[in-house]
N, C-alpha and C positions, 0 to 999 in steps of 0.2 A: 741619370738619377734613378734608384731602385725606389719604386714606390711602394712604402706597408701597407698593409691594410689589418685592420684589426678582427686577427681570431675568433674574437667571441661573439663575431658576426657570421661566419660560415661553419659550416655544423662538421664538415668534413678537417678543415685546419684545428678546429676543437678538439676533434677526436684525436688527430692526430699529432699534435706538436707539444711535447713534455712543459715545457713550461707554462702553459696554459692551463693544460690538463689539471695542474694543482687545484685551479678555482673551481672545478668538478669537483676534486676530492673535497675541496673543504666545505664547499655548497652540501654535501653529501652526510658531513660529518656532522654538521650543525642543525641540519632540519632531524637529524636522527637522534643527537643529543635533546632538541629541542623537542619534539613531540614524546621520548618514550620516559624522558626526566619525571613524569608523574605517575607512572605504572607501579610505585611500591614493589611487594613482595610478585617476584614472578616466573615463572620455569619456563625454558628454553626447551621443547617437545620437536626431536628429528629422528627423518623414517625414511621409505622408500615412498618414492613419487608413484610407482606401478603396481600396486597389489588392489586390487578389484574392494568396492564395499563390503563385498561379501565374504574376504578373507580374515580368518581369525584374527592375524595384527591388526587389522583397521579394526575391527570393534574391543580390541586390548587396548589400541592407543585410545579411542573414541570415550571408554572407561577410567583409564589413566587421568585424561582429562576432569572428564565429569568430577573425579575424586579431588583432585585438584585445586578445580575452581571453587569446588564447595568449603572447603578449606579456606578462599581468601584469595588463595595466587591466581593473579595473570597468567594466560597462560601463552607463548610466544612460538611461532610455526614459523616455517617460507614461506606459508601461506598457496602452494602448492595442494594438489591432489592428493588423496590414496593417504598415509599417516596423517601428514600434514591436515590436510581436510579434516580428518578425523579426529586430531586433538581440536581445532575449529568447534566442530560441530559439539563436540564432549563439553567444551567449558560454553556455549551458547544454551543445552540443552540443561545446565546448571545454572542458568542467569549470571555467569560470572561473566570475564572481558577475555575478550583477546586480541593477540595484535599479529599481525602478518608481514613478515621481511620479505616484502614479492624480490625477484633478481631478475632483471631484463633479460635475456638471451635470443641466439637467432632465432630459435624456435621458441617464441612468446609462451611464455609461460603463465596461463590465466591465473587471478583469485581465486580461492573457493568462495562460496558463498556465506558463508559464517565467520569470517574477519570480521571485527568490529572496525578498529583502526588498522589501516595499509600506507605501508610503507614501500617508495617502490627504490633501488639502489642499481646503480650501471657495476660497480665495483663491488666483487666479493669480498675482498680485506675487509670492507666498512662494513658491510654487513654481518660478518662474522664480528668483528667487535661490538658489535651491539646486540648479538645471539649472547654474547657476554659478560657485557658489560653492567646491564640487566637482570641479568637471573640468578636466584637464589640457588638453582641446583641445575643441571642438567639431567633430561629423560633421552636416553638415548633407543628408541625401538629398532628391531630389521630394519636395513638398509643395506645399500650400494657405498658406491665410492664416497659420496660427500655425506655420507650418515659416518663414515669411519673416518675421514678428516674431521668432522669435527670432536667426534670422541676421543681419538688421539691426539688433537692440539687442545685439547681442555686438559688432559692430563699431562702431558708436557709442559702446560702455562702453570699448571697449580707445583706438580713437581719441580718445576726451577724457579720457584718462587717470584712469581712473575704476576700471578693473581693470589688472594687468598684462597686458601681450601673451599669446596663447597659439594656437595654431593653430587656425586656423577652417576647415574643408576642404566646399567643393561637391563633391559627386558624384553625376556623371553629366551631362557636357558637352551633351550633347544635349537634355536638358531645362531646363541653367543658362543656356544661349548668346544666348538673346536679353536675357534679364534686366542678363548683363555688357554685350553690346553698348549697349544702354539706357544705362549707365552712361556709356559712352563717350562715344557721338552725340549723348545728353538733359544727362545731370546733371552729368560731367567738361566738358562744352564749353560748358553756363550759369556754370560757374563755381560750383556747385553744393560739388563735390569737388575734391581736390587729384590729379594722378599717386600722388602716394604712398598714398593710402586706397586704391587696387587692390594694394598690397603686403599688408593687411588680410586676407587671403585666400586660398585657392588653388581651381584647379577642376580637378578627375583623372578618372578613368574606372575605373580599377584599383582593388580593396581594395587589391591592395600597393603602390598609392602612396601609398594614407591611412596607412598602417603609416609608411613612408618617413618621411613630411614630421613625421610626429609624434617620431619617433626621433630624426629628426636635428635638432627643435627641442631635443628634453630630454637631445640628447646628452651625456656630460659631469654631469651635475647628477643627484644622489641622490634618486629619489622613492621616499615611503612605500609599504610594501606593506600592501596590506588585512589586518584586523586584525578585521571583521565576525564573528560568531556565523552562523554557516549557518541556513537557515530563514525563513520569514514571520515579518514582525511583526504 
């Protein structure tokens, strides 16, 4: 006789055996529905984890913020260092909220200290749905590899009509300029893209053009105001 034993008792057959595994994801999916369900109106702010305080994009995104919050929205990070910290710190130094999507990894990746509410996720899929699923726009600052996943699966999701449209904003022309060029000279002139997928878009230089382009998208139209409890989770 082969004797079972049950998975949800041993941390390593959890990790490891697909059918289980689901009760992670949904455990996942449901505390993330459940806590961010009262944030109202809120922007989704991703950057580089590595650029020092003292580098121009941490006090552009730090501003970004600030501008932000003062306006009403949530403002929503990894909750990570370097950008991330810096939108944090931007929407705390406005009294508004913000919320932190921490993501486990081998190499622990702390809090910043200006999260109000923290949210921690084993699973990027999930977390990235809820970088989404929430925000009224995307700020997209400098970055690395997962600052360009997720700006190019924001505009894949809206272009295949898979979410509604909602502002997607580059900032900082000087670090985006060759990326659009590319677009232009590479992937619009294969045939790749349409003219119109650069309408997906904007790229500013100014916090108060991210302000701008975001107003005058939800001009007119009534969003929720946050409704959160103050504090960590």
């Amino acid at each position: 006789m082969r004797r079972l034993k049950n998975p949800l008792l041993d941390k390593h057959e959890f990790d490891t055996e697909d059918p289980w595994r689901i009760f992670r994801i949904m455990s996942e999916f449901v505390e993330g529905f459940e806590v961010l369900s009262c944030i109202g109106k809120a922007v989704s702010v991703f950057g580089s984890s590595r650029l020092k305080p003292t580098h121009k994009y941490y006090k552009l995104a730090e501003e970004v913020a600030y501008l932000l919050a003062k306006e009403g929205y949530t403002i929503i990070t990894g909750s990570g260092p370097s950008i991330m910290e810096a939108a944090n710190k931007g929407a705390r130094r406005a009294k508004g909220y913000s919320i932190g999507l921490n993501i486990q990894l081998p190499l622990q990746q702390q809090p910043n200290p200006y999260v109000d509410t923290l949210l921690d996720f084993h699973y990027f899929f999930i977390r990235k749905v809820m970088f989404v699923k929430y925000a009224k726009a995307f700020v997209i600052m400098p970055g690395g590899y997962g600052t360009l996943d997720e700006f190019t699966e924001a505009i894949n999701l809206i272009s295949t009509l898979r979410i509604p449209k909602f502002p997607v904003v580059l900032v900082g022309r000087e670090y985006w300029q060759g990326m659009t060029d590319w677009f232009k000279e590479k992937v619009l002139a294969s045939g790749c893209i349409s003219e119109e997928d650069f309408k997906l878009f904007k790229v500013v230089d100014k916090p108060q053009e991210v302000v701008r382009i975001i107003k005058d998208f939800y001009r007119g139209r009534r969003l929720a105001a946050n409704t959160c409890p103050r504090g960590k989770k």
